[in-house]
VEXTI-169371 format. One record per residue (C-alpha): residue number from 0; residue in three letters; x, y, z. Coordinates in pm, whole numbers, plus 50000, padded with zeros to 5 digits. Example, Ala and Ser with C-alpha at 12.3 -4.5 7.8 and 13.67 -1.06 7.14 Angstrom:
BEGIN
R    nr   rest       u       v       w
R     0    ALA   51230   49550   50780
R     1    SER   51367   49894   50714
END
This chain:
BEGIN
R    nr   rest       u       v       w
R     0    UNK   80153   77720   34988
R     1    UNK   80468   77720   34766
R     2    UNK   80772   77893   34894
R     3    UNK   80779   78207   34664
R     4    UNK   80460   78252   34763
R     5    UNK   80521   78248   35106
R     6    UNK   80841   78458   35104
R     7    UNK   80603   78739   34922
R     8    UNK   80393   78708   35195
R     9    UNK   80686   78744   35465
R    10    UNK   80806   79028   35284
R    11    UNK   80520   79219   35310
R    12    UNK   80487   79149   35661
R    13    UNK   80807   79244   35709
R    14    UNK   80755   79562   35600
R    15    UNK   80400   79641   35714
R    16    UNK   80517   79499   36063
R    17    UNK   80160   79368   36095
R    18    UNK   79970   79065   35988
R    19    UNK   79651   79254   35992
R    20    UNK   79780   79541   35762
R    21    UNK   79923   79231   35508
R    22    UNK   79624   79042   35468
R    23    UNK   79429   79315   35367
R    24    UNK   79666   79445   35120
R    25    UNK   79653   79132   35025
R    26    UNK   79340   79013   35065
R    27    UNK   79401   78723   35261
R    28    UNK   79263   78605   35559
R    29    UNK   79482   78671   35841
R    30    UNK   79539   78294   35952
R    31    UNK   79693   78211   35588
R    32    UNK   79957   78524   35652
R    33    UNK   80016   78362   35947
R    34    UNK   80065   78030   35844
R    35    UNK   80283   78129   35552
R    36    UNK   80523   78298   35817
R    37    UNK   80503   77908   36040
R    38    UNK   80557   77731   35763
R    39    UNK   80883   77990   35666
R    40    UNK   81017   77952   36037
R    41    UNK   80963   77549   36048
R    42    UNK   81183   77558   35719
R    43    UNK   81422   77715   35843
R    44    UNK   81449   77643   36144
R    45    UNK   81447   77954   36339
R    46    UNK   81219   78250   36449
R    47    UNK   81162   78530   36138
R    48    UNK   80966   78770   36366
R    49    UNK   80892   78892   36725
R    50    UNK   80518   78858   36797
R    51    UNK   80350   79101   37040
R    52    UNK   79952   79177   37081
R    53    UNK   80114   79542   37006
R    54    UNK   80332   79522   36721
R    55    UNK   80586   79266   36507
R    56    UNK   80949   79280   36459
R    57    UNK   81219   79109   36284
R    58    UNK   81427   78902   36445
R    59    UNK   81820   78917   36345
R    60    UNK   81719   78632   36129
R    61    UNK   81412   78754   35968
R    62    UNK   81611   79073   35894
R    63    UNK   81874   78864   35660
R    64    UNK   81627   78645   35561
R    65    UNK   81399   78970   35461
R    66    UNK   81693   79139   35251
R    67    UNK   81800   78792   35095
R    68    UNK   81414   78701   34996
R    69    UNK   81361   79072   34843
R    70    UNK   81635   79011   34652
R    71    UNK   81529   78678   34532
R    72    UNK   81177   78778   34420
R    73    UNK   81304   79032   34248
R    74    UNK   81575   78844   34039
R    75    UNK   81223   78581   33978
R    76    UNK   81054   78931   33816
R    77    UNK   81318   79000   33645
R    78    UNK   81368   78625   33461
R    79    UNK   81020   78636   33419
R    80    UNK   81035   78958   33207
R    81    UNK   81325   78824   32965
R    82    UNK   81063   78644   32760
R    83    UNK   80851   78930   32722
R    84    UNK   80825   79141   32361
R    85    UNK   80906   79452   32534
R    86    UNK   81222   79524   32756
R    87    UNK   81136   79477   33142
R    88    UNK   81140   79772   33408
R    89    UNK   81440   79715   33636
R    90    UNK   81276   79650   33979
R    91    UNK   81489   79560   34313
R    92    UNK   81736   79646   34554
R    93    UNK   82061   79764   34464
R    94    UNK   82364   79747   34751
R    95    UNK   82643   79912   34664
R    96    UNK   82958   80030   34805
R    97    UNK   83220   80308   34702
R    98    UNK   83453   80539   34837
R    99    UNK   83343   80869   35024
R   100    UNK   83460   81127   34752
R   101    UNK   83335   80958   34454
R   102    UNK   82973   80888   34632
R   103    UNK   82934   81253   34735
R   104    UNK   83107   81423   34434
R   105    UNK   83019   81206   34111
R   106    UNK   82747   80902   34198
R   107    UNK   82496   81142   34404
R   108    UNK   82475   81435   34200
R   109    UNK   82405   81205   33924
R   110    UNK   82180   80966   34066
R   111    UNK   81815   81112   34067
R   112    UNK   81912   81083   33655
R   113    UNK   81931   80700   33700
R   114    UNK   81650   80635   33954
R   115    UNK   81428   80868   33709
R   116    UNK   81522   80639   33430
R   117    UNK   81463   80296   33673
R   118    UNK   81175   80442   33884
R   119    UNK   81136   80036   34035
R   120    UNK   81512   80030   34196
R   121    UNK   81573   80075   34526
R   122    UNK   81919   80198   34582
R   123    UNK   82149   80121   34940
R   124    UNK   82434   80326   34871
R   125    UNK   82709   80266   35141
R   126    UNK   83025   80510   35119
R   127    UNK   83324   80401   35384
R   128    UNK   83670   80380   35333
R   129    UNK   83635   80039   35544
R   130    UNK   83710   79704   35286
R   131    UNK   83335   79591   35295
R   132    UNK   83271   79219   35224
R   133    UNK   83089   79228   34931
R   134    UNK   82949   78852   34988
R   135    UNK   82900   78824   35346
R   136    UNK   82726   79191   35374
R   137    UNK   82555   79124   35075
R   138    UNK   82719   79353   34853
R   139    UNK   82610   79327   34494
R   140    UNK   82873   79519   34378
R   141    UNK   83130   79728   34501
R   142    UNK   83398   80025   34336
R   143    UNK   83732   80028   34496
R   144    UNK   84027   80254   34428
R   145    UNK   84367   80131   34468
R   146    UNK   84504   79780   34498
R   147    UNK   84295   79497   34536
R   148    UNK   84332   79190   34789
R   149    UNK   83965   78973   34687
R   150    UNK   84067   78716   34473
R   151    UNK   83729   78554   34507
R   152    UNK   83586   78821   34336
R   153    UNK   83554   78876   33937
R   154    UNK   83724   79262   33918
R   155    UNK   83648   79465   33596
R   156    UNK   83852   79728   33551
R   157    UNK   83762   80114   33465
R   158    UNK   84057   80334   33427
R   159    UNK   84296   80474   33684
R   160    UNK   84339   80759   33857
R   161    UNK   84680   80997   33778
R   162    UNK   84795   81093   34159
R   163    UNK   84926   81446   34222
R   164    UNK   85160   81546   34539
R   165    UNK   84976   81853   34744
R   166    UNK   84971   82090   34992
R   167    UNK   84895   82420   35156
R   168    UNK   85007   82739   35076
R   169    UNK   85026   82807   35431
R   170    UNK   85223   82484   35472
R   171    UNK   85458   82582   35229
R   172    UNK   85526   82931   35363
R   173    UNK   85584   82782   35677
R   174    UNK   85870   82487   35588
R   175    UNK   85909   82645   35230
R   176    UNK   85869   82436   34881
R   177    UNK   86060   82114   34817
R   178    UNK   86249   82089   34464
R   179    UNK   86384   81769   34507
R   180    UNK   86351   81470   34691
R   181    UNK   86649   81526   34929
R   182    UNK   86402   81884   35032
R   183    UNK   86163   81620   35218
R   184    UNK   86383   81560   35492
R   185    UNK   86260   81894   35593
R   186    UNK   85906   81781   35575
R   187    UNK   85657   81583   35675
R   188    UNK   85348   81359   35507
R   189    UNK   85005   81313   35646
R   190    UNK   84949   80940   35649
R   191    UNK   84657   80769   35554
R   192    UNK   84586   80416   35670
R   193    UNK   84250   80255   35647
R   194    UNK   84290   80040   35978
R   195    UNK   84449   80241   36244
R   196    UNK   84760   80074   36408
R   197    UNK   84914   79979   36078
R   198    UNK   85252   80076   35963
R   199    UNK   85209   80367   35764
R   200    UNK   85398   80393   35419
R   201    UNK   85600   80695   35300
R   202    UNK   85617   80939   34986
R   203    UNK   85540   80721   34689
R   204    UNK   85714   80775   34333
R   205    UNK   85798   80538   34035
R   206    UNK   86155   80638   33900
R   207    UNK   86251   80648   33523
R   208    UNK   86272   80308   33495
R   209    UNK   85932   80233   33614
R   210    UNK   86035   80126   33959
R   211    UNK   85832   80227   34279
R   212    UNK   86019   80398   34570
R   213    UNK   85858   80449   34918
R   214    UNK   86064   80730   35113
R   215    UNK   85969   80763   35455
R   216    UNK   85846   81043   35595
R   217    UNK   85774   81169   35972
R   218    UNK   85353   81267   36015
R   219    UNK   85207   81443   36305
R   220    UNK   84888   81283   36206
R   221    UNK   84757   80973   36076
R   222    UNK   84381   80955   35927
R   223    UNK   84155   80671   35801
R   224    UNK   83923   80808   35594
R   225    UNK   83970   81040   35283
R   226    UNK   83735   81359   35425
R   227    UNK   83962   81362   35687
R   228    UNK   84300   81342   35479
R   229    UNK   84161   81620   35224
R   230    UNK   84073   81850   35516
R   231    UNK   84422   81809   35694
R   232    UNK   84610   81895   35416
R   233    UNK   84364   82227   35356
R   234    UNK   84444   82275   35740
R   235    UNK   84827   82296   35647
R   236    UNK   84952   81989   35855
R   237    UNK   85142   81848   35570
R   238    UNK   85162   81688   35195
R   239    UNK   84917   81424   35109
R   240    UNK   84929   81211   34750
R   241    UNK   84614   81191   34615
R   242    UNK   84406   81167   34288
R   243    UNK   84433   81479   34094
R   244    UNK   84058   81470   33962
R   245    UNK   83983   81501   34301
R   246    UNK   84185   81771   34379
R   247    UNK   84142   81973   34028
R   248    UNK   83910   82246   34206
R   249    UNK   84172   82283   34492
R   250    UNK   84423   82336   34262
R   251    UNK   84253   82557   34039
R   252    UNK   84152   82787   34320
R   253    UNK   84477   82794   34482
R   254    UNK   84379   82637   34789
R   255    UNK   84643   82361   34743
R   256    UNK   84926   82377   34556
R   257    UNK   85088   82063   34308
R   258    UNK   85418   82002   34463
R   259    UNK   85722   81748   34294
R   260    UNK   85535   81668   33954
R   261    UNK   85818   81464   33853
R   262    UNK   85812   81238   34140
R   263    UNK   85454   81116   34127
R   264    UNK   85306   80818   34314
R   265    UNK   85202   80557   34031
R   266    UNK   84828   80592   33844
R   267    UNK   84567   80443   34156
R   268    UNK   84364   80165   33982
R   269    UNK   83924   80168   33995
R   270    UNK   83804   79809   33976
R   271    UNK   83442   79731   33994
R   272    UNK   83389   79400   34228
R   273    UNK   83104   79128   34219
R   274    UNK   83053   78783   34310
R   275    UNK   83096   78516   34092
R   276    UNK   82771   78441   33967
R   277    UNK   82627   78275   33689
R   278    UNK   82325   78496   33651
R   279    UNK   82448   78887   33730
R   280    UNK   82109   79031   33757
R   281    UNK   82018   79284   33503
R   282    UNK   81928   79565   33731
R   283    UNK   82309   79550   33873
R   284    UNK   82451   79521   33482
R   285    UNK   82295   79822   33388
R   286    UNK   82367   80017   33757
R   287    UNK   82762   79914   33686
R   288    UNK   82763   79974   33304
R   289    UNK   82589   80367   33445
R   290    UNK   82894   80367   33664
R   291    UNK   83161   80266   33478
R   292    UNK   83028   80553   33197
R   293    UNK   83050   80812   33486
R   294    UNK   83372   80724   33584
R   295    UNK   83551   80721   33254
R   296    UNK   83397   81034   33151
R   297    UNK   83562   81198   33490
R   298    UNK   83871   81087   33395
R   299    UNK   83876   81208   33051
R   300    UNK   83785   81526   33173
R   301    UNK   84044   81503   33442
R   302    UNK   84306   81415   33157
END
């Protein structure tokens, strides 16, 4: 048995969690199901699945090895269909990662649009303000908002996001509204920091001359993730800098107030990440290019 063959076989398995249940989907006797699976594990040289009279499981192994072979098969459908007269369905997994905000507030609200266009994806959407990475989690793409650190990775960039300076109106009647930068001493920042334990930074602004200035500030709180810092501002516990599209319906409702336009952190860049491959399978071209159309058209009508 060839090794595609065999991985399609696994794969169903894998999924069925029987042998039983796959060789009648597939009519197949049961002993070639199991024999593809032997011949997988002598391969490779380790166990794919746990085999009880009651029921089969993946091991840790056959997990990665599932997820990697799914992927696989599906890139082989997809090569297969670029020499067909008509344009192939999109069919596969897509794993993708993306900040919290722009998951919940733009990408989901959207998305039963995309999967109703490309009824043969699968979509793992992950949403953490933890640095996933992209190749050892098997990440085929990823969106990430500020500054970037993978130099592995090929980055295409999408726009950038103009940051405004915010807070409470209970905040402010409480320590009153700063005018000028000297007025912070009176006041205090919540910090963000994606890995607790790290030295937080302080209130961000580029001067006239382009220059970036970091003036610390005191916090009563620190956060690492961007639910958290939204919701402590809204709770009055200090100013946050943040992107304004995020912000707009805060603003326009009066539940935060812009503070110290003229001494704005600098615009927060959105780069698309992927791997450096010389085939970028179609499904995740077109899932990026959706993206990257989303995003732009946020920002233009964020201004």
């Amino acid at each position: 048995m060839n090794q595609l063959d065999a991985m399609r076989i696994y794969v169903r398995v894998a999924e069925l969690a029987s042998f039983t249940a796959t060789a009648e989907q597939l009519g197949l006797p049961k002993a070639s199901v199991s024999a593809a699976v032997q011949q997988l594990e002598n391969q490779l040289g380790t166990r794919l699945l746990h085999r009880t009279t009651r029921r089969v499981q993946m091991t840790q192994d056959g997990q990665v090895f599932y997820e990697r072979s799914r992927d696989m098969l599906a890139d082989m459908e997809e090569l297969q269909g670029l020499f067909h007269a008509g344009p192939a369905e999109l069919r596969g997994r897509l794993r993708v990662d993306m900040p919290q905000a722009i998951a919940r507030d733009l990408v989901i609200p959207q998305l039963p649009g995309f999967l109703d266009a490309h009824p043969g994806l699968e979509v793992e959407l992950s949403s953490t303000d933890r640095r996933v990475d992209l190749v050892r989690e098997g990440f085929d793409c990823v969106l990430r908002v500020g500054s970037l650190v993978d130099s592995s990775l090929i980055a295409r960039p999408i726009g950038s996001y103009n940051m405004v300076n915010c807070a409470s109106p209970a905040y402010l009647a409480q320590h009153g509204t700063p005018h000028t930068l000297g007025d912070l001493a009176a006041h205090r920042l919540i910090h963000y920091m994606p890995t607790l334990g790290g030295r937080p930074g302080g209130f961000e602004h580029v001067d006239a001359d382009g220059v970036l200035h970091s003036l610390p500030m005191p916090a009563v709180l620190t956060v690492n993730a961007t639910f958290a810092y939204e919701g402590a501002c809204l709770a009055g516990l200090g100013i946050i800098q943040v992107p304004r599209a995020g912000m707009r319906g805060h603003l326009e409702a009066g539940r935060l107030i812009e503070i110290l336009p003229e001494f704005s952190a600098p615009p927060m860049p959105i780069t698309l990440l992927y791997a450096n491959r010389r085939h970028l399978p179609r499904r995740v071209q077109v899932f990026m290019r959706w993206l990257a159309e989303l995003i732009s058209a946020r920002l233009a009508e964020a201004g």
